[in-house]
C-alpha positions as semicolon CSV with decimal commas, in nm:
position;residue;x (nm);y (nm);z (nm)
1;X;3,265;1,083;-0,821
2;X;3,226;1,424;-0,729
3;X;3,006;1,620;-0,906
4;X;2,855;1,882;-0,678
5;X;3,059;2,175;-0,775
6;X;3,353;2,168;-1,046
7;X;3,546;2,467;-1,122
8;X;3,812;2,492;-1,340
9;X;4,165;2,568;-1,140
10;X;4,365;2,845;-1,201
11;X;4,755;2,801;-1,205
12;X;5,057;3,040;-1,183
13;X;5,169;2,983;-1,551
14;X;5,557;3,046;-1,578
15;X;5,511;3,062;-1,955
16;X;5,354;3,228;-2,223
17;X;5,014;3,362;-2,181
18;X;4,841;3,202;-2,472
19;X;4,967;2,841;-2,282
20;X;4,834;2,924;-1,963
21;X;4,497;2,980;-2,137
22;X;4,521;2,719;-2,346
23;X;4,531;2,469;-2,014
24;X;4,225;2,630;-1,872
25;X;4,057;2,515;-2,140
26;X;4,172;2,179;-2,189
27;X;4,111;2,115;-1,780
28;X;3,737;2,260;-1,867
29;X;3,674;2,037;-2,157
30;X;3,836;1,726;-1,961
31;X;3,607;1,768;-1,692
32;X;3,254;1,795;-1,939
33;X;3,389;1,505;-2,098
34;X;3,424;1,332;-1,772
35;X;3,092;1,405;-1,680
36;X;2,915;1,291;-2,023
37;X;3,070;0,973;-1,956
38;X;2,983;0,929;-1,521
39;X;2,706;0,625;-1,529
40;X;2,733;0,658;-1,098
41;X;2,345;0,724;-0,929
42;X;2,513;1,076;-0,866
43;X;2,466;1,191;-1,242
44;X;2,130;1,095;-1,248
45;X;1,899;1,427;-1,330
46;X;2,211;1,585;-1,480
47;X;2,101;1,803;-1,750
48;X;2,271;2,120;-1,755
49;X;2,496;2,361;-1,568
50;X;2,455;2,687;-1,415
51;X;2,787;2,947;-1,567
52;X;2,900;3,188;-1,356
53;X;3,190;3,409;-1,612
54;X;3,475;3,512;-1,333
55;X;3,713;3,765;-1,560
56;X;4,044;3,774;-1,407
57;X;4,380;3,988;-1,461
58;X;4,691;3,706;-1,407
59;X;5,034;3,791;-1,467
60;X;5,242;3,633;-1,618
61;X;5,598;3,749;-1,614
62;X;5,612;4,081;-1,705
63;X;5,263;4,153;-1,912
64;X;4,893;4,133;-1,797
65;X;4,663;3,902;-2,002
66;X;4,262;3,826;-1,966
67;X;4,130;3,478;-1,882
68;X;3,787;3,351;-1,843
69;X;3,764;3,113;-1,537
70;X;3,431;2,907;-1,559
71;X;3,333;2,786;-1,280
72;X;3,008;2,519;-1,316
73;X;2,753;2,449;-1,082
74;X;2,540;2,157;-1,110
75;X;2,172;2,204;-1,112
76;X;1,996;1,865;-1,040
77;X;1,687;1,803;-1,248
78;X;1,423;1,531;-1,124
79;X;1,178;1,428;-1,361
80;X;0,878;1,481;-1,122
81;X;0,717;1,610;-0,804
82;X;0,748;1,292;-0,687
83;X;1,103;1,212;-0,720
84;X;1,166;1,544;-0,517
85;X;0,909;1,445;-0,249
86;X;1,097;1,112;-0,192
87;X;1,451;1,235;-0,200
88;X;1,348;1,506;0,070
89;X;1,237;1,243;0,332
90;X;1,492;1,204;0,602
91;X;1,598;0,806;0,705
92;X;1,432;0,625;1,042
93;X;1,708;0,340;1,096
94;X;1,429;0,200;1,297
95;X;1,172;0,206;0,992
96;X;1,170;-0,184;0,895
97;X;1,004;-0,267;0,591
98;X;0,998;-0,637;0,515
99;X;0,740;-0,894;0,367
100;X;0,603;-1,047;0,678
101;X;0,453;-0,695;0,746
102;X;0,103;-0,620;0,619
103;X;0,073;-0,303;0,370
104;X;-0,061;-0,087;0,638
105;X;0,245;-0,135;0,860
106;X;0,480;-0,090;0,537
107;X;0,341;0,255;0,401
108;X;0,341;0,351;0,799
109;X;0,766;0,285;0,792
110;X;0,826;0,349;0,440
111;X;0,562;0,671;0,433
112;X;0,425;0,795;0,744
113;X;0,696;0,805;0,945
114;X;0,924;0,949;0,738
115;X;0,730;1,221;0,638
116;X;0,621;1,300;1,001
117;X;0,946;1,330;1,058
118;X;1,086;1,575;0,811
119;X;0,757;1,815;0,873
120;X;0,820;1,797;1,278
121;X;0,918;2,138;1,317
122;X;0,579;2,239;1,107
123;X;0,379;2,045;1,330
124;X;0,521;2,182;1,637
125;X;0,452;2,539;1,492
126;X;0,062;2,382;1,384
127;X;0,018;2,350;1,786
128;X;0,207;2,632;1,886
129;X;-0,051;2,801;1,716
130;X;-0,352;2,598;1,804
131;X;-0,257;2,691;2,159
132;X;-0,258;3,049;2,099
133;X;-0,597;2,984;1,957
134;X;-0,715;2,874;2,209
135;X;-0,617;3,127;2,485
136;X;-0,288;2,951;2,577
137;X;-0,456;2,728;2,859
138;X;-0,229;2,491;2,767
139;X;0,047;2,685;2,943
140;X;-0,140;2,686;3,248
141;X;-0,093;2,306;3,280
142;X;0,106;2,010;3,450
143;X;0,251;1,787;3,248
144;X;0,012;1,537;3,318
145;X;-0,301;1,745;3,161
146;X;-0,044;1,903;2,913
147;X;-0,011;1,511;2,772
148;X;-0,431;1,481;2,782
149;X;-0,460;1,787;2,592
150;X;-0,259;1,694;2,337
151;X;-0,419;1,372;2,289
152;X;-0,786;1,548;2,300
153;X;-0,659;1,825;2,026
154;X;-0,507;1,553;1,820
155;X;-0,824;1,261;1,878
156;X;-1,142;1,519;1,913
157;X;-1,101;1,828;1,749
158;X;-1,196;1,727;1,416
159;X;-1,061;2,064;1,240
160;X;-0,758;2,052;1,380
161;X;-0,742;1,682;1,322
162;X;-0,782;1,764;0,960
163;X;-0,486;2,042;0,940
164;X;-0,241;1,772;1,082
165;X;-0,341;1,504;0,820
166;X;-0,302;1,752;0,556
167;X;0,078;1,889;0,609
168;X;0,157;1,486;0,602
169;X;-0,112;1,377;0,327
170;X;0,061;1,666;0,128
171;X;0,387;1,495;0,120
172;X;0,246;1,205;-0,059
173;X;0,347;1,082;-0,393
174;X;0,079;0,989;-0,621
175;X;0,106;0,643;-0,531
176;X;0,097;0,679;-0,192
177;X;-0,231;0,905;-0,208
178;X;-0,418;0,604;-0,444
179;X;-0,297;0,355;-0,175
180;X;-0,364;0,555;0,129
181;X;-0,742;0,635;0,004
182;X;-0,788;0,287;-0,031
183;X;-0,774;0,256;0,328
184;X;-0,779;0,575;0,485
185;X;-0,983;0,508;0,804
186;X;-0,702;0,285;0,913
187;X;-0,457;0,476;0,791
188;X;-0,577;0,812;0,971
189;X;-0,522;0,624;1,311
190;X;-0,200;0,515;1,197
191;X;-0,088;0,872;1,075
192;X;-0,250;1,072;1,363
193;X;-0,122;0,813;1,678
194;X;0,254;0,914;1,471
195;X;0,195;1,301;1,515
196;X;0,036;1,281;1,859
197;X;0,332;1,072;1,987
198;X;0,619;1,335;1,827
199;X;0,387;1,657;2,001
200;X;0,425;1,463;2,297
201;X;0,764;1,365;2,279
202;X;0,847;1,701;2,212
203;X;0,655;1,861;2,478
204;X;0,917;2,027;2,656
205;X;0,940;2,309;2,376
206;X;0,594;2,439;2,464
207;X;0,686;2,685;2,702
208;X;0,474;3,040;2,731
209;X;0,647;3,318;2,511
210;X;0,858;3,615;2,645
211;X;0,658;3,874;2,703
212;X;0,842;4,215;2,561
213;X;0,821;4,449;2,825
């Protein structure tokens, strides 16, 4: 069922005025009705709906009347941070989670993966940045070295090391922060062998800015 947008449709009416409005109505209160009774996932965190009032002039025949078309916009409540943090995580196909695997290698597929992946662009920006920092040498590199560096920023510089596990510890649910400081030594290497890999993989976008002459 689709319940994204709904908006109530607006006919040419051959007859009276009053009937014309009258069906307006009756398609609005169908369609609240039909909603009240949806028990699909989809109308989960359905609480309310946004209004927006469109007056329009429609005539009919020969004489002008007034209608109010309502058109309703779903706004989609979650109960928690959590639920919000989870439903923003994009899918990895590739992500396996299954019982032979030890918890460590489950919260890296169910967790750390997919939240490295939906803050990529933010962690390309976090070197971008550490680059400029430090004096763009990176730029100045082969690929080769360009590959090392990465790996020395992401394995030795401790501060650095420490902004990277933030933008993905960040993205933890509550659960996932209890579990993960259970075992965070392991963990760490887990999470931080994930970013270095996607810097790398994506090491083609760090070219030298345009310099505006």
């Amino acid at each position: 069922m689709e319940i994204t947008s709904i908006e109530s449709s607006l006919y040419d009416f051959k007859s009276a005025p009053v009937y014309g409005l009258m069906v307006v109505i009756m398609i609005f209160l169908l369609k609240i009705r039909s909603l009240a009774a949806c028990n699909e996932p989809l109308c989960n965190g359905l609480t309310y709906y946004d209004v927006d009032k469109v007056v329009e002039k429609v005539r009919f025949r020969e004489s002008e009347t007034i209608i109010i078309v309502l058109t309703f916009k779903k706004l989609l409540i979650m109960e928690n941070r959590d639920e919000y943090l989870v439903a923003l995580r994009p899918e990895i196909p590739s992500a396996k989670v299954h019982n032979g695997m030890g918890p460590d290698e489950q919260f890296q597929n169910r967790t750390l993966r997919p939240v490295a992946k939906l803050q990529h662009d933010l962690l390309l920006e976090v070197f971008r940045n550490y680059i400029k920092k430090h004096k763009n040498v990176f730029y100045g590199l082969d690929t080769v070295k360009r590959v090392d560096y990465i790996e020395n920023a992401v394995n030795r510089d401790q501060k650095f090391r420490n902004s990277l596990k933030g933008i993905v510890m960040g993205m933890f649910t509550i659960n996932e922060y209890l579990f993960y400081i259970s075992n965070s030594s392991a963990l760490n290497k887990r999470m931080m062998n994930i970013v270095r890999e996607r810097l790398i993989s994506s090491i083609q976008v760090f070219e030298r800015p345009a310099i505006d002459l």
